[in-house]
TORVEX-476390 format. One line per 8 residues: number of its first residue (from 1); their letters; for each residue x, z negated, y of C-alpha. Coordinates in nm, 2 decimals. Each point is the difference from the previous one (the first is absolute). Last residue first. Example, Ala and Ser with C-alpha at 12.3 -4.5 7.8 and 13.67 -1.06 7.14 Angstrom:
2> sa> 1.37/-0.71/-0.11 ~ -0.14/-0.07/-0.34 .
This chain:
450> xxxxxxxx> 2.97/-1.22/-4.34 ~ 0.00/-0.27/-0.26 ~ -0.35/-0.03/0.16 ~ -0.09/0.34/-0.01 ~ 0.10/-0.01/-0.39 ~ -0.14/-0.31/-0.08 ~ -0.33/0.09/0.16 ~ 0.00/0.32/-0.21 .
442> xxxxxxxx> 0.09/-0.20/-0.29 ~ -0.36/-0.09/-0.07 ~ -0.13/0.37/0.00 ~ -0.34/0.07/0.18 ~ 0.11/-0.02/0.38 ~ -0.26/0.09/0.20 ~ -0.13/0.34/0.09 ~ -0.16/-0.06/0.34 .
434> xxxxxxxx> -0.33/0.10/0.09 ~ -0.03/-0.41/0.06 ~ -0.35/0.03/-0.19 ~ 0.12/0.31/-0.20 ~ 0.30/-0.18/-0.10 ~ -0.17/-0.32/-0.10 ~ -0.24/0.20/-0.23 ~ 0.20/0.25/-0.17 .
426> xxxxxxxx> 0.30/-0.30/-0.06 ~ -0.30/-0.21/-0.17 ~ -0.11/0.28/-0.17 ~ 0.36/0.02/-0.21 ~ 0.04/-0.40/-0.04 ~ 0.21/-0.13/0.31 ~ 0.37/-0.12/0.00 ~ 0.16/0.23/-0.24 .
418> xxxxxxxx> 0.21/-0.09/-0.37 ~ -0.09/-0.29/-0.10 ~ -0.34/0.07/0.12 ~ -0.06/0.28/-0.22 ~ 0.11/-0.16/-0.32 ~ -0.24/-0.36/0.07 ~ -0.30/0.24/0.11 ~ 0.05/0.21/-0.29 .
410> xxxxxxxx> -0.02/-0.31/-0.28 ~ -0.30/-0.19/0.21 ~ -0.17/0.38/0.01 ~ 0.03/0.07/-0.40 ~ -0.11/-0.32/-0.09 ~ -0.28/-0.03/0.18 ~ -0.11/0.35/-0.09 ~ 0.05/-0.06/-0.41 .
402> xxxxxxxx> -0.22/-0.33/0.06 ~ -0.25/0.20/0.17 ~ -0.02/0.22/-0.35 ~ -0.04/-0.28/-0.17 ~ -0.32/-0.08/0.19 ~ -0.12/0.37/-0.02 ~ 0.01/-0.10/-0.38 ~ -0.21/-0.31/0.00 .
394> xxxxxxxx> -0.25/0.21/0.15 ~ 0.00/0.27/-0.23 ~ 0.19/0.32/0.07 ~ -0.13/0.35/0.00 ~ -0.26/-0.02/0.31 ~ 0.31/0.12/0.22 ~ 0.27/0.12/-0.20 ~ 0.03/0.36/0.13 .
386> xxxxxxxx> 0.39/0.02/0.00 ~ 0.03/0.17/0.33 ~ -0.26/0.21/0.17 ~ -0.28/-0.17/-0.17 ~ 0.09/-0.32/0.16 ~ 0.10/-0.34/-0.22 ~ 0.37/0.04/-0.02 ~ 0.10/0.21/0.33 .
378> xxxxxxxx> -0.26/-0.16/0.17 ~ 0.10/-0.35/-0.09 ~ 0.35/0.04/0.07 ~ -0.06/0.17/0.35 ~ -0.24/-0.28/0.10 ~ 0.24/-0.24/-0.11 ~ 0.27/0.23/0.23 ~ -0.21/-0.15/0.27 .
370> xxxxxxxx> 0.00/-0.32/0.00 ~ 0.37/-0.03/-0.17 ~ 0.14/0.20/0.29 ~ -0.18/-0.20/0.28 ~ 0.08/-0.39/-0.19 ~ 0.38/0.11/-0.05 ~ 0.08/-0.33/0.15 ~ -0.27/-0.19/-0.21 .
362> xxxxxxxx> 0.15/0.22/-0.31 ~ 0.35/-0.16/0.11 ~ -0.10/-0.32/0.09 ~ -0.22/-0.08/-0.37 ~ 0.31/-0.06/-0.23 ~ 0.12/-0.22/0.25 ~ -0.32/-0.20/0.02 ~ 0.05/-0.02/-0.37 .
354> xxxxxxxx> 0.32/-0.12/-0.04 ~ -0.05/-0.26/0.32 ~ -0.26/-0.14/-0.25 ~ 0.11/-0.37/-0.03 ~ -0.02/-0.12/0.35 ~ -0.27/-0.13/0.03 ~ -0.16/0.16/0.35 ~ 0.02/0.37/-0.16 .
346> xxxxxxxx> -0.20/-0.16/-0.26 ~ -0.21/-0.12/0.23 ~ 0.01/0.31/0.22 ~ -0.14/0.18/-0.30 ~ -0.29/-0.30/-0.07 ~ -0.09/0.03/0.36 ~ -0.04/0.37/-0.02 ~ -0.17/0.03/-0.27 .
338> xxxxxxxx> -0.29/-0.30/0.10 ~ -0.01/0.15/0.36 ~ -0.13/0.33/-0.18 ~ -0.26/-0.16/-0.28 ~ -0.12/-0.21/0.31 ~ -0.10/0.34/0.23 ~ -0.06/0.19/-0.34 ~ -0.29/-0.22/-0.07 .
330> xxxxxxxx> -0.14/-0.01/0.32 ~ -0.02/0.37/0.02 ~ -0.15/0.05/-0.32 ~ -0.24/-0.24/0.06 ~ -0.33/0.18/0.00 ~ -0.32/-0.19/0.02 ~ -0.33/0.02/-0.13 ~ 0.07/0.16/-0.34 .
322> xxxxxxxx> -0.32/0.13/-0.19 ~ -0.10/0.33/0.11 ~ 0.35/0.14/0.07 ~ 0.14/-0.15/-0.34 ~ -0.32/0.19/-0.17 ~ 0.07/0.34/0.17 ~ 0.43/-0.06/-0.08 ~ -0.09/-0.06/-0.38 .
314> xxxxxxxx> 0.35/-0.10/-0.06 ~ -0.13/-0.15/-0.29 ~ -0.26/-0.22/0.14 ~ 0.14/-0.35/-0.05 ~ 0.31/0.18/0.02 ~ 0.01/0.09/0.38 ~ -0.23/-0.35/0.06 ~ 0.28/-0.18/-0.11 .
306> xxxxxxxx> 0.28/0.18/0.16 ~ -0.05/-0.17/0.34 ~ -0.04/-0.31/-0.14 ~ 0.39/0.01/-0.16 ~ 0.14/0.15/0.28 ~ -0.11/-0.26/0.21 ~ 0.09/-0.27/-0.21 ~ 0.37/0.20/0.01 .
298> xxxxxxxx> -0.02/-0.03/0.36 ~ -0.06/-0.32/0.03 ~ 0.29/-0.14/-0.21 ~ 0.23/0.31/0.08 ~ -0.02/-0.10/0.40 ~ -0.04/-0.40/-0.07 ~ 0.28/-0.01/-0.23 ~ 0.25/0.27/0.12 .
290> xxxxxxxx> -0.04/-0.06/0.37 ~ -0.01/-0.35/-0.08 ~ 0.31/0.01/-0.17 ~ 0.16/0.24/0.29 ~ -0.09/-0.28/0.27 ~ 0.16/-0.29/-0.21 ~ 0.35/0.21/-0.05 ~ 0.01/0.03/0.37 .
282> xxxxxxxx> -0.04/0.28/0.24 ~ 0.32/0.18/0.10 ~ 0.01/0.27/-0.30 ~ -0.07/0.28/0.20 ~ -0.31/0.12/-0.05 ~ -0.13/-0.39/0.11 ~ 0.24/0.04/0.35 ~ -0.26/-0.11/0.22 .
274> xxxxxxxx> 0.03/0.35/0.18 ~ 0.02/0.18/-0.33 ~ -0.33/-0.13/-0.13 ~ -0.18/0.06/0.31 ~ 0.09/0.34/-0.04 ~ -0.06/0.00/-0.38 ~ -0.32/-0.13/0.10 ~ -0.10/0.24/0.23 .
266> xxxxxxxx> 0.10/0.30/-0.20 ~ -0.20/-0.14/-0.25 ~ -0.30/0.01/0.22 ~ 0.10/0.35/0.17 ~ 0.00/0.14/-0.39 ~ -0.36/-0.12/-0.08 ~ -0.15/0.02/0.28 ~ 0.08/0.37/0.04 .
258> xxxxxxxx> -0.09/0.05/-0.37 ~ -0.39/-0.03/0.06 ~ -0.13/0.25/0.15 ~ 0.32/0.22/0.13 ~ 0.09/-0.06/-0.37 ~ -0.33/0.09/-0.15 ~ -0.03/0.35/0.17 ~ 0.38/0.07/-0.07 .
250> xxxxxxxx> -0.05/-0.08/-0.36 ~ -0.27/0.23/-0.02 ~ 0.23/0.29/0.11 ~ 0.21/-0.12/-0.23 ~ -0.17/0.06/-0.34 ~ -0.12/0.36/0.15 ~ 0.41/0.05/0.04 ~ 0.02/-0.12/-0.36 .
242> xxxxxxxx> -0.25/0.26/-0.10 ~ 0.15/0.28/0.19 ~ 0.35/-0.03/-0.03 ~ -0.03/-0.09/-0.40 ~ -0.17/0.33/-0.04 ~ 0.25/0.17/0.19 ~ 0.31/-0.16/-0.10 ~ -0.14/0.17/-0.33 .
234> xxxxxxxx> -0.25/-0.22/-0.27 ~ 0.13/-0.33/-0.15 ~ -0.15/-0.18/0.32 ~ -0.33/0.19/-0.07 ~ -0.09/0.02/-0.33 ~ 0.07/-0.37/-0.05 ~ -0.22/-0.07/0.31 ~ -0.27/0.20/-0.11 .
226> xxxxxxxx> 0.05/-0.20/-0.33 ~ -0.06/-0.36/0.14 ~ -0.26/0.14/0.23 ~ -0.22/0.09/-0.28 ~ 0.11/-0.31/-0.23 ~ -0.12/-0.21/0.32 ~ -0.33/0.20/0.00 ~ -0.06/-0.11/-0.36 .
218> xxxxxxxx> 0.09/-0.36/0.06 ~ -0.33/-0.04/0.23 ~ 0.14/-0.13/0.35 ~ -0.07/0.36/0.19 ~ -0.30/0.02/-0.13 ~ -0.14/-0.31/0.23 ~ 0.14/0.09/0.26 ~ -0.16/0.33/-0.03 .
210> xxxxxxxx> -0.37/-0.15/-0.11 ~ 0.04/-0.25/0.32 ~ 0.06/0.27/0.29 ~ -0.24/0.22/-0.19 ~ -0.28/-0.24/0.05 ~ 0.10/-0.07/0.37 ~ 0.00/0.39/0.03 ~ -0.37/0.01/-0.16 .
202> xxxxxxxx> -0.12/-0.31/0.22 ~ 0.13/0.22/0.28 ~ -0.17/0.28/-0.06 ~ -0.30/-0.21/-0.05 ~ -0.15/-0.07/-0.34 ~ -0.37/0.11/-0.15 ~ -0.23/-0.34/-0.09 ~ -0.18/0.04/-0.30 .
194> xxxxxxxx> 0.17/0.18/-0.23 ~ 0.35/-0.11/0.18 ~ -0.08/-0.38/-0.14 ~ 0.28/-0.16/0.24 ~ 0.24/-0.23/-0.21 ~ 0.29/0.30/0.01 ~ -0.04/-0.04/0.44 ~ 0.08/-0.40/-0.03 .
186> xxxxxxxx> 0.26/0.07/-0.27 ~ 0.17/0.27/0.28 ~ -0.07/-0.20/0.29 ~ 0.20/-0.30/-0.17 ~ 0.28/0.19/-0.16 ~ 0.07/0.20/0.35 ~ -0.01/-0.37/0.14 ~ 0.26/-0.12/-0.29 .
178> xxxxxxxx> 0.22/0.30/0.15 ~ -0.03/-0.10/0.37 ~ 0.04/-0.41/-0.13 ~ 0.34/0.08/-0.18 ~ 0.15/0.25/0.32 ~ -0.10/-0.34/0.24 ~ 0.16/-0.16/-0.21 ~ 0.34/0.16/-0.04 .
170> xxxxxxxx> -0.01/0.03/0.41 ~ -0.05/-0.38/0.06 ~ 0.30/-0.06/-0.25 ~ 0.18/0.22/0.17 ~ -0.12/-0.10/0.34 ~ 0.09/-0.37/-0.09 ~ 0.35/0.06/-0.09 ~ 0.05/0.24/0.35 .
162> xxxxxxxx> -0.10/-0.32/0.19 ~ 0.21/-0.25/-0.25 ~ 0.35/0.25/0.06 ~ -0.06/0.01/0.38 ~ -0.03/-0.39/0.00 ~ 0.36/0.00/-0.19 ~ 0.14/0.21/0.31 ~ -0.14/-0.27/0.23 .
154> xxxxxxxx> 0.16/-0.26/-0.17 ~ 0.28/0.15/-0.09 ~ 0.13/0.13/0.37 ~ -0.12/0.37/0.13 ~ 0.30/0.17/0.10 ~ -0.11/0.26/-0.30 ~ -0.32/0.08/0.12 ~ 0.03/0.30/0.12 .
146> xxxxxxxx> 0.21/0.18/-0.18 ~ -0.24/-0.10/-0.30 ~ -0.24/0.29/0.11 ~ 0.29/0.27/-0.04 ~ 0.09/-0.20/-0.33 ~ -0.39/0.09/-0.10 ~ 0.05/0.36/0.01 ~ 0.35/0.03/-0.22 .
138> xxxxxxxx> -0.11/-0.29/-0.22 ~ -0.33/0.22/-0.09 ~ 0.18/0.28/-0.08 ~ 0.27/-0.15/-0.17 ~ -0.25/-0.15/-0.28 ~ -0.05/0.32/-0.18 ~ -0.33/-0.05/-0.26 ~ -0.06/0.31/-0.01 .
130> xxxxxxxx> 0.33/0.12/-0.15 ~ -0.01/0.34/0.00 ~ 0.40/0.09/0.04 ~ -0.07/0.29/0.26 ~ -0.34/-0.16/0.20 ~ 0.08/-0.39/-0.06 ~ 0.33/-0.04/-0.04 ~ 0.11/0.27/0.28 .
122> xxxxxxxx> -0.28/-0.13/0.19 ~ 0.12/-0.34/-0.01 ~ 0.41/0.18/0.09 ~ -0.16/0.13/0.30 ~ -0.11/-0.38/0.10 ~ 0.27/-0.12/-0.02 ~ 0.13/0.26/0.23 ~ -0.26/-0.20/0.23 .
114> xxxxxxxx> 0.11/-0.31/-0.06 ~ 0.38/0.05/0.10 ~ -0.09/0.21/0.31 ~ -0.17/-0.29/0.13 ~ 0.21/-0.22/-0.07 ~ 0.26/0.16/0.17 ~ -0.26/0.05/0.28 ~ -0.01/-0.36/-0.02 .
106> xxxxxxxx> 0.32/-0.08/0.03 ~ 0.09/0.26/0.26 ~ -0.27/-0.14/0.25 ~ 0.21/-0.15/0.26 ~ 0.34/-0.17/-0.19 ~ 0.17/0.05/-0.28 ~ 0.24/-0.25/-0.24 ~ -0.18/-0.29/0.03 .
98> xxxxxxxx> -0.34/0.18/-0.02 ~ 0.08/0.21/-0.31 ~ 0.12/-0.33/-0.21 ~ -0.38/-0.11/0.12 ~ -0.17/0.31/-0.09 ~ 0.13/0.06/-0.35 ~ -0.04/-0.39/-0.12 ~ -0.31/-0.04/0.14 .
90> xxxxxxxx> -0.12/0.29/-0.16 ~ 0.15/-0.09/-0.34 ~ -0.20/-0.30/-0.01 ~ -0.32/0.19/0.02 ~ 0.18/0.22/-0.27 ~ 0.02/-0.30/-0.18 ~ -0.35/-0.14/0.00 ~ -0.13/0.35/-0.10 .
82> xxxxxxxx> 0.22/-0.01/-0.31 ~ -0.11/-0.31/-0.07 ~ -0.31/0.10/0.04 ~ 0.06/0.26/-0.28 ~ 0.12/-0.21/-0.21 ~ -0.26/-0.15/-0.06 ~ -0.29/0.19/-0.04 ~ -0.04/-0.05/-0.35 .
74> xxxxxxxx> 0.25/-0.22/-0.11 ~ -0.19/-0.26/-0.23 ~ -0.32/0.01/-0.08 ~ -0.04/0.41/0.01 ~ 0.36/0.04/-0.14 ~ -0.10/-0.25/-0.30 ~ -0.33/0.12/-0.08 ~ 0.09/0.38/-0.01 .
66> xxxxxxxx> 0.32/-0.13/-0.25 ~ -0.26/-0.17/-0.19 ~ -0.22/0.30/-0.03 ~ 0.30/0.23/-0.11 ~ 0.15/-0.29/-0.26 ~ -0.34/0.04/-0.18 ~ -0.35/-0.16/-0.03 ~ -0.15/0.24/0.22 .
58> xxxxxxxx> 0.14/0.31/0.07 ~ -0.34/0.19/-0.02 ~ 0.14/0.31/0.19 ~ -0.22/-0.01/0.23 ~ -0.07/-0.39/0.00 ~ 0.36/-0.03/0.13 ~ -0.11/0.09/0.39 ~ 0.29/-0.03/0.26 .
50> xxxxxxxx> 0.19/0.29/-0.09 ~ -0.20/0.13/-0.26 ~ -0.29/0.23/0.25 ~ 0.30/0.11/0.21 ~ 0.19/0.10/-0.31 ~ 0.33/-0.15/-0.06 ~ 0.36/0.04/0.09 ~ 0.05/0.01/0.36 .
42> xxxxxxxx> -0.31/-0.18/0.14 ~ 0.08/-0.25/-0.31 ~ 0.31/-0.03/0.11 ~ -0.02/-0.10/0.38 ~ -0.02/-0.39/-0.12 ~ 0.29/-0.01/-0.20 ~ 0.17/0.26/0.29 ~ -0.09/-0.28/0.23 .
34> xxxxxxxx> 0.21/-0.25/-0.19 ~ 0.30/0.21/0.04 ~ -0.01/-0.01/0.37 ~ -0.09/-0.37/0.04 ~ 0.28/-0.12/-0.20 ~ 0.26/0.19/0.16 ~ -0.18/-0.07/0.37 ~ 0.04/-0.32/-0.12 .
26> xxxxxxxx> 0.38/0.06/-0.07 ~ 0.04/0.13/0.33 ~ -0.17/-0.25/0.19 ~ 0.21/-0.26/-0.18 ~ 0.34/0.21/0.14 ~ -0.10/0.01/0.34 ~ 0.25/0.29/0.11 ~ 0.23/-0.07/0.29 .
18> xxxxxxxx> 0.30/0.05/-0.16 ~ -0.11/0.33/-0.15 ~ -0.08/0.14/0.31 ~ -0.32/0.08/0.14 ~ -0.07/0.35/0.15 ~ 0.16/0.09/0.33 ~ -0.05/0.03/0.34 ~ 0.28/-0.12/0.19 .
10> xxxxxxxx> 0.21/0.28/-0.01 ~ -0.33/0.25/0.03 ~ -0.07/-0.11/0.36 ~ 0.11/0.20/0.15 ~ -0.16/0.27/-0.18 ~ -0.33/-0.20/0.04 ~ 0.04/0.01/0.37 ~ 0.13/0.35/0.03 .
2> xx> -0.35/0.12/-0.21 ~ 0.05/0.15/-0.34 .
């Protein structure tokens, strides 16, 4: 530790309790255990399953209406407003570290705070084998939010539209490569080869098509359904090396497409927290027609977007060929301002203080319950724990969610009655002040009796 830090160490310190936001906290709460409804089917189901229910023909029963339901409805969500908080949360770090410090301690404080972040991603992601780790990309992307932080709404919210229209510029642009490999491919399977002998690269165009096309049949999804099965019920081993392979293709799509994605959220939720919207300042009006207009649109989105998915039975060859646009982005965008203006109106009424205050104390514990669900879920679903993953139906890796919820509202209510920060949470803000920090709540009593 430099002198200046260690100098400054008085006045360097992780918020208080009294100056905790407590309606961020409960939407972090609600955010944190909706992403675990959406994380599930990574966890719990096979990778050919997860978002497809013509594999296991679940048609017609409480699993296919269940899939309908999360894919209209939450999908997505909570997520960005996950995002939208943590870009909130970066204002809030640097700018209680900038009264306090001067010269460039804030922001190497910062600094160290994202990058051991970023540690415990890879913990998640390489140790616990969650691909679909989120603290990763928040650690990265919070570096490139630094900058822009002292930006005011306006501008902020223009940032937010620019990276909006690159993901939605990026999803298309991936739709009309694989309808071109479709095209070619058809064009090349037309050619009468006993008169006219193909090129080399009317052969790889050809190939291109026939594999994309074998991919969607449902006997190659059964394949991939049980090599997953064997695999993630197999050793750590086993489940190391085909999650790992699971990620690594994650990490190509996310520096492709996910960086819009989680710098436009963070965007908004800065602009958000600047004109007070996350914080329950904006009026009653303003969260109504968040809810109606965002979950109004968004839903009709949702809605035409899944036509074409069932129209030819998740037939992922035939949606590519015939679907001209992809709104996924633009559906989630609404569906996400829609949830969070119909939480903050019921924040804004008056008649649900039970419920955010139910929803602090996970919100608060947001770190510890992130990652310990990616402990849960590999100790129950992995091959070197209970080996339930492929075992449950649909409807019953559901329930099991409900168990999870349950469990971390009821642990993150006992802990904090009894310490200030949830057990990660302590890790964290001690490493990024490298100074163990009070844990116990009558510690401050104590010193302060003293």
């Amino acid at each position: 530790m430099t002198a200046a830090i260690a100098s400054a160490s008085p006045l360097a310190a992780p918020v208080s309790q009294t100056e905790r936001i407590g309606i961020m906290d409960a939407l972090r709460g609600f955010a944190i255990l909706g992403i675990l409804l959406m994380n599930i089917p990574g966890f719990g189901l096979p990778s050919a399953v997860g978002y497809d229910p013509s594999v296991l023909n679940e048609f017609g029963t409480i699993n296919y209406w269940i899939y309908r339901w999360v894919i209209l409805f939450p999908e997505g969500t909570q997520r960005a407003i996950f995002s939208m908080l943590f870009g909130a949360g970066i204002i809030l770090f640097t700018s209680r570290a900038e009264k306090k410090l001067t010269g460039v301690l804030p922001a190497e404080y910062f600094l160290r705070r994202q990058l051991w972040l970023l540690v415990f991603g890879l913990f998640d992601a390489w140790l616990l084998l969650w691909y679909g780790d989120i603290l990763f990309d928040y650690a990265c992307l919070g570096i490139i939010m630094y900058v822009f932080r002292k930006l005011p709404p306006k501008k902020l919210l223009i940032g937010a539209g620019i990276c909006f229209l690159l993901m939605m510029a990026r999803e298309n642009r991936d739709l009309y490569l694989d309808k071109a490999v479709i095209t070619k491919g058809e064009r090349v399977a037309a050619i009468d080869t006993t008169k006219t002998k193909l090129t080399e690269l009317q052969k790889e165009q050809l190939t291109a098509m026939t594999d994309m096309k074998e991919r969607s049949t449902h006997e190659k999804k059964v394949k991939r359904m049980e090599k997953s099965i064997r695999k993630t019920t197999g050793s750590y081993a086993e489940v190391y090396e085909f999650r790992t392979a699971i990620l690594e293709g994650m990490l190509l799509r996310f520096v492709y497409f996910g960086v819009w994605d989680v710098l436009a959220f963070m965007f908004v939720g800065m602009a958000f927290f600047k004109t007070g919207v996350l914080l329950g300042q904006a009026s009653a009006k303003m969260y109504g027609i968040m809810t109606i207009a965002g979950l109004g649109v968004g839903l009709w989105i949702s809605y035409v977007r899944m036509q074409p998915t069932v129209k030819y039975n998740f037939n992922w060859f035939e949606y590519t060929k015939h679907t001209w646009f992809e709104l996924y982005t633009l559906s989630r965008l609404f569906r996400s301002f829609g949830i969070l203006g119909f939480l903050l109106l019921l924040y804004k009424s008056g008649w649900f203080k039970w419920l955010f205050a139910l929803m602090r104390a996970p919100g608060q514990m947001a770190f510890t319950n992130y990652l310990t669900q990616s402990l849960i879920c590999g100790i129950f679903f992995y091959g070197v724990g209970f080996g339930m993953y492929g075992k449950l139906q649909r409807v019953e890796v559901y329930y099991f969610v409900l168990a999870v919820w349950a469990v971390q509202i009821i642990w993150s209510h006992l802990w904090l009655r009894y310490f200030h920060f949830g057990p990660l949470e302590w890790l964290w803000r001690s490493l990024t002040y490298w100074k163990k920090q009070p844990m116990r709540k009558h510690t401050n009593a104590s010193l302060a009796t003293a």
